[in-house]
N, C-alpha and C positions, 0 to 999 in steps of 0.2 A: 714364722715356723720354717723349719728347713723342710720336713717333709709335709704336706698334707695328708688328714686325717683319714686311712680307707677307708672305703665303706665296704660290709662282708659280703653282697652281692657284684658289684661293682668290678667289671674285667675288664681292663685297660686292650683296645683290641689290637691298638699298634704294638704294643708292649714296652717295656722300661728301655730306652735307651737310644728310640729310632729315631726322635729329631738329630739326635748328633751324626744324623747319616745325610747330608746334602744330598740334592738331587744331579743324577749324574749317570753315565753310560756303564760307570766299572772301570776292570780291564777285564779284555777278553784271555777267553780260558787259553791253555799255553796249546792248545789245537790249533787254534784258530789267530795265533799271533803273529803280525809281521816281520818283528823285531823283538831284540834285548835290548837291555843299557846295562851299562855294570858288568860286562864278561866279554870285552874285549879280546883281551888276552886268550881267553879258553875260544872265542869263537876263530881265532888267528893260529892258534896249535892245532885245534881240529883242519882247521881248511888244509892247512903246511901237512898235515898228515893225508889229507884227502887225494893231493896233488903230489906228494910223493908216492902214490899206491900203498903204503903202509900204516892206513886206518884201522885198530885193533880187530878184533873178532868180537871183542866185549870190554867194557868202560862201565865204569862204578862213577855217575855224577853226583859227589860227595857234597853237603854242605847243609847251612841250616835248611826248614821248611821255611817255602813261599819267599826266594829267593831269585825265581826263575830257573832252577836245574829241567825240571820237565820243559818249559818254555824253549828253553834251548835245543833241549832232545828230540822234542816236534819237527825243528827248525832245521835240524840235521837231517831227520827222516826226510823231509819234503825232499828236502837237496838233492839225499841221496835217491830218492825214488825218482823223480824228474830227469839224471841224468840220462840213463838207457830207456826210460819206456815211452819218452815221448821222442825219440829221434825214428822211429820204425826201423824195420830191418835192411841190411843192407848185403847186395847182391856180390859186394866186393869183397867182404869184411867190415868191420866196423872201424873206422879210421882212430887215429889217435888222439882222444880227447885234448881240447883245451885246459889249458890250469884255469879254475874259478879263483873267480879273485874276492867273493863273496859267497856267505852261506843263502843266497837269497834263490827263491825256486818263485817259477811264476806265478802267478796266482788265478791264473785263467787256464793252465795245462792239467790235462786231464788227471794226472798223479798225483797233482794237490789237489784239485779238487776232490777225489776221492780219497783223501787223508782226510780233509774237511769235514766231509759226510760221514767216516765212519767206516767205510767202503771198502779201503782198500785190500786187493786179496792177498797183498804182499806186506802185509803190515797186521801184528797182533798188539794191542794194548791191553796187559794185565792190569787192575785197580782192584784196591780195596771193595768190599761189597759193603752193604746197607743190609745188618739184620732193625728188619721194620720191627720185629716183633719185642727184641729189646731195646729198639732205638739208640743202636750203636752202629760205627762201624767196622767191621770186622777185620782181622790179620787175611794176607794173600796168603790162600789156604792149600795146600798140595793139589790138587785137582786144577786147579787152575793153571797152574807151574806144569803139570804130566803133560801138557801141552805144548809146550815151547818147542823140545826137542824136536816132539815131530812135524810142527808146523815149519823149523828151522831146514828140516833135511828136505823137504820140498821145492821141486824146481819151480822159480821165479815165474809169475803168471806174466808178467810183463816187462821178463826180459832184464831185470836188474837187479836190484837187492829184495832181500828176504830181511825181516825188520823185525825185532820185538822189543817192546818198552815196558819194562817190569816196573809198577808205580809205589811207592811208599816200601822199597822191593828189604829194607831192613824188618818189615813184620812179618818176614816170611818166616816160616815155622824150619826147625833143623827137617824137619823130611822134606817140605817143600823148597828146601835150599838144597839136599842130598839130590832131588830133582833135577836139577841144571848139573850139576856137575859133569855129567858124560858128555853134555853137547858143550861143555866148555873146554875139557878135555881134545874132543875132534870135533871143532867148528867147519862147518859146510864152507864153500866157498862163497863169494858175495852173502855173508853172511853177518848181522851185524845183531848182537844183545847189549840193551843198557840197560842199565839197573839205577834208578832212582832213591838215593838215602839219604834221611839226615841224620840217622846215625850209623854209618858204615860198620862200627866197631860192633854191631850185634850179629854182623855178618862171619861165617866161620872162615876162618884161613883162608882153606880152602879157595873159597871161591874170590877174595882178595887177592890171593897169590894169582890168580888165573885171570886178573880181569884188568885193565890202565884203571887206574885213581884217578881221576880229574877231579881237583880242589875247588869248589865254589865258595868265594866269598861275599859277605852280604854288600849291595852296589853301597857307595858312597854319600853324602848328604845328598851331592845335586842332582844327582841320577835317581836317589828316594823322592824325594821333593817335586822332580819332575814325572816320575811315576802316578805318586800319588795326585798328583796337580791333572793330570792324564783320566783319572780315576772319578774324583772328587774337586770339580775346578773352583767350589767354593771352602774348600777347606783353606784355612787360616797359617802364617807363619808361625804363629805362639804355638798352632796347635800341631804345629810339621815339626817342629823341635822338639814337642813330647813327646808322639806316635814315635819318630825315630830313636830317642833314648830307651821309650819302653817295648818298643818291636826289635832293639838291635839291628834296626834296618833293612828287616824284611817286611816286601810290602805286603803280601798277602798276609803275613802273624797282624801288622798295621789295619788292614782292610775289617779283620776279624774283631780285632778290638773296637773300631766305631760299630762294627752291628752289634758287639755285645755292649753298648752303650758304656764304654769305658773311659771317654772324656769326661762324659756326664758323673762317672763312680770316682771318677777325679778330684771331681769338684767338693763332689759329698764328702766324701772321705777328708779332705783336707778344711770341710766348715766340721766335721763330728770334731777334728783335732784341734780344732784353730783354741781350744783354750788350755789346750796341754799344758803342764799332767792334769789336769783337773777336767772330765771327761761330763760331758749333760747325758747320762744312763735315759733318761726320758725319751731325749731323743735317738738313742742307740737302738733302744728298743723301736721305735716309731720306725726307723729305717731298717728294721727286723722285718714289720708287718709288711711294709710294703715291698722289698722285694722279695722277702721269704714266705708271704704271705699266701692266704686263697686265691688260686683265678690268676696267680704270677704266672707266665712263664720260666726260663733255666735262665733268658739273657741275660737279664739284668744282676741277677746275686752271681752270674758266673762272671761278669766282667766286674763287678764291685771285689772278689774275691780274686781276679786276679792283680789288679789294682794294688789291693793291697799288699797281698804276697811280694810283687814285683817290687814295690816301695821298702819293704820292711827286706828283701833281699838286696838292694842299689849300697841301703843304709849299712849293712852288714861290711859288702866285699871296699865301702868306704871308711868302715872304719878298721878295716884288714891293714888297707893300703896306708893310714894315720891322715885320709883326706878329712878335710877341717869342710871344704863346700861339694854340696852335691849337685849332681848335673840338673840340668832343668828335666822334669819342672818342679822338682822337688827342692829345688835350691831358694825357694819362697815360702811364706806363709808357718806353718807350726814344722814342719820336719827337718830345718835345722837344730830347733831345741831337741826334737829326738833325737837324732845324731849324736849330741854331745850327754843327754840321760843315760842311757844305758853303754856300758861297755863290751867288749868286740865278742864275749865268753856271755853277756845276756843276750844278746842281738842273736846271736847263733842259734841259742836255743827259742827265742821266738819264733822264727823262721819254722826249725824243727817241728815245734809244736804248731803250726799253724796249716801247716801241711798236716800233719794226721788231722788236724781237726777236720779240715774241711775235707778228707777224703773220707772220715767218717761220717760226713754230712752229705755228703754225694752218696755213697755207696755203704751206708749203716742206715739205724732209725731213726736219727736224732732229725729232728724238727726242725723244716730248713730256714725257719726266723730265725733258729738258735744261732745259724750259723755268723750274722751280724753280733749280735751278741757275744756269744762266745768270741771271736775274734779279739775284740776289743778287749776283755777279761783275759786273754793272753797276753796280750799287748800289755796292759796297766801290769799284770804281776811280774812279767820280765821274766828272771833266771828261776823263778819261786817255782 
């Protein structure tokens, strides 16, 4: 049997998908990080601007999520706060700093440390909140943002920069973007705003026109691989070649998909198909109960359903392009014959449909067994 049969008491307490999560340290949060890989270039423009004295007022760190754009942001703040507040004051003037020839700040001086902790008086971190009550989490909401400007116009408690790091800073709502614009307008001196997005483009003009673009793209095979290896030291090369095609190479979207057990929805999903067109409804249903079932948690039907999505999209922008093979790990087992079943005008509309479905099943009535179900009833009618 592909699934085993549930039982309707029966709550799985690790939940669908945690063995595929080796045991391992992580990576730590981009506070708390020594280093990047993958942003060479952007960390060598910042420094060449740091040492010319013309580091903007404000920088828009653009690129997908969980790519390191915060990790990097951190890493700049350290920099910058360690310059002036750990030398004391001086009775002559303050002499003419050295050129850094690296973004790296100590890790034992007192302005990292209090970046570490959370501490620092010369540093504000806006982030998204946690409504517990709906178990989401929520856009950077104007109240949060009425604070910037004045936390910006205040003199440096230590002597050096003044710091703010707007996080996910694209949810910000048009008032709480109207917010920033005065202090973007007339930036205080040693005064630095970055702004965190992976989609810049939801940001208005405005504040675009007002702010440096720095382009992040997502690090490369080796720099993923060694991340993730960093991360998870028993994760597998077959399975570094999937995460990378289906994370597009960010490690944290990667890191997300093994805790939503989405090697494991791999697997499944490609034995439901393995006798394509001709689908076992028995067991559709069977893998309906158990992840949509009583006593489930969200993980498991949320990484099975992104699985899929992500599959039934590769197949799409492959047969856009007239590719004949698809990238691993799809390039095995039953999703080549899909590839060549439906044409570029049914695939699209699968796609289409599979997104209302399951956002009808997230966020409507529908029964979230149905949502395995149903999926697959998309799939089989195609353009119908």
């Amino acid at each position: 049997m592909l699934f085993d049969e549930p039982e309707d008491d029966l709550v799985d307490d690790e939940g669908p998908g945690n063995d595929d999560l080796p045991e391992g340290d992580g990576l730590p949060q981009p506070r708390f990080a020594t280093s990047t890989r993958g942003h060479d270039a952007i960390e060598k423009q910042l420094l060449d601007l740091i040492n010319a004295g013309k580091l903007p007022h404000a920088m828009i760190f653009a690129g997908p999520q969980g790519i390191g754009k915060a990790t990097l942001a951190f890493r700049l703040t350290k920099h910058l706060l360690a310059q002036k507040a750990d030398s004391g004051p001086s009775l002559f003037g303050d002499p003419e700093p050295a050129a850094a020839s690296g973004l790296d700040a100590d890790p034992q001086a007192q302005s990292t440390r209090l970046v570490l902790s959370g501490g620092h008086p010369d540093l504000l971190v806006v982030e998204r909140k946690v409504d517990e009550a709906k178990n989401r989490v929520k856009d950077v909401d104007v109240e949060q943002v009425r604070a910037v400007p004045g936390f910006l116009h205040m003199t440096p408690f230590m002597g050096g920069w003044r710091i703010v790091i707007i996080d996910d800073a694209d949810t910000m709502t048009r008032s709480s973007q109207n917010a920033i614009l005065k202090i973007l307008e007339e930036p205080p001196q040693n005064s630095l705003l970055i702004l965190i997005a992976h989609r810049p483009g939801l940001m208005i003009p405005t504040i675009r026109s007002r702010c440096r673009m720095i382009e992040f793209s997502a690090p490369g095979r080796e720099d993923f691989d060694t991340l993730m290896k960093q991360a998870l030291p028993h994760v597998t090369g077959a399975d570094l070649a999937a995460l990378y095609n289906i994370s597009g190479g960010s490690v944290g979207h990667a890191m997300r998909l093994i805790q939503d057990g989405a090697l494991k929805s791999l697997h499944q999903l490609s034995a439901l198909l393995a006798g394509w067109p001709d689908l076992s409804w028995k067991d559709i249903h069977l893998a309906g109960e158990v992840l949509g079932g009583k006593g489930q948690d969200d993980t498991g039907l949320q990484g099975f359903q992104d699985i899929l999505l992500w599959a039934c999209e590769t197949i799409t922008k492959a047969k856009a392009r007239g590719e004949t093979i698809l990238p691993a790990p799809l390039n095995d087992g039953p999703f080549p014959r899909l590839l060549g079943h439906y044409g570029l005008e049914d695939w699209s509309k699968i796609c289409d449909n599979l997104k209302t479905h399951f956002a009808t099943v997230k966020y409507g009535s529908l029964d979230r067994r149905q949502a395995v179900f149903g999926a697959f009833s998309i799939l089989k009618a195609g353009n119908l």
